[in-house]
N, C-alpha and C positions, 0 to 999 in steps of 0.2 A: 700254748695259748694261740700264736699264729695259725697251727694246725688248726684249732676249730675255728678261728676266724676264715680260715681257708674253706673251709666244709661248709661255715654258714651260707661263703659268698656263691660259693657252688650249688646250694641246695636253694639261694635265692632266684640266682640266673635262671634255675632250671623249671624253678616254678612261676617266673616271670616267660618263661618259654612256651610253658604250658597251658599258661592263663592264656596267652598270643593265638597260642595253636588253637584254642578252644571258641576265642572269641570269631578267628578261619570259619574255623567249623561252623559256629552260630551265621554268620553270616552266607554260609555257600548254603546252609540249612533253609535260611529264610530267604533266599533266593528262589532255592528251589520251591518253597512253599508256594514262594509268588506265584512264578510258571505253570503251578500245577492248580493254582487258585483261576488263573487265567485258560487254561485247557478246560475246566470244568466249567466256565462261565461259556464258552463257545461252544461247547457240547449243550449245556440247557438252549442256549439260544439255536440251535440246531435242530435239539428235539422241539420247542417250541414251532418251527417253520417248519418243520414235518407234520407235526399235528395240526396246524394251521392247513398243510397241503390236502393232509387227508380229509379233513371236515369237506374243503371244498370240494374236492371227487367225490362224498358223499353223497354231500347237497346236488354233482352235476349229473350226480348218476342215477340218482333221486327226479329230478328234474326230468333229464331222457326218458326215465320209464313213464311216466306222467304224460310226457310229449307224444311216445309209443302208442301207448294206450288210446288217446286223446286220436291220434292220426288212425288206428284201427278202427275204432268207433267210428268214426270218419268215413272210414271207408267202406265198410257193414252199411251204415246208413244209404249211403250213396247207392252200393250195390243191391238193396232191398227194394230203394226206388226203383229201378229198372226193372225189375222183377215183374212179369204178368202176374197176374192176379188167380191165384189156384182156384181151382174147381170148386172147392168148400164156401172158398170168399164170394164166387159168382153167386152162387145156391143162396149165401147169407143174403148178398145184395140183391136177388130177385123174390128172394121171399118177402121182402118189406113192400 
């Protein structure tokens, strides 16, 4: 009778050991969860402000060709005015 009261007290310990060790576990478990819940929240908010970066290099690159353009035109115009008046254009303007 002692013997199995001896074997109970053993197989109690050992499963109070085990619950112990398991609840460890649970806990370094959702620790780690935490960590890796907070590594993924600073990744989103990372790719967030990248795509944010990118839109606006879009938009500035967008912009400059626009400005380009706009300054080309610009400068055609200008340099047309300067231009004599071709032979054709005389001929038009003396035939009126």
């Amino acid at each position: 009778m002692w013997k199995q009261l001896l074997d109970f007290g053993k197989r109690l310990t050992s499963l109070v050991q085990k619950a112990q060790q398991h609840e460890d576990d649970i806990k370094h478990l959702q620790l780690h969860e935490a960590r890796q819940d907070e590594r993924i929240d600073k990744l989103a908010e990372a790719i967030q402000q990248l795509a944010f970066a990118l839109q606006h290099d879009r938009d500035m690159s967008a912009r400059d060709r626009e400005n380009l353009l706009l300054r080309l035109e610009n400068a055609l115009l200008r340099f047309e005015q300067r231009l004599p008046a071709s032979a054709n254009e005389d001929n038009a303007i003396d035939s009126n």
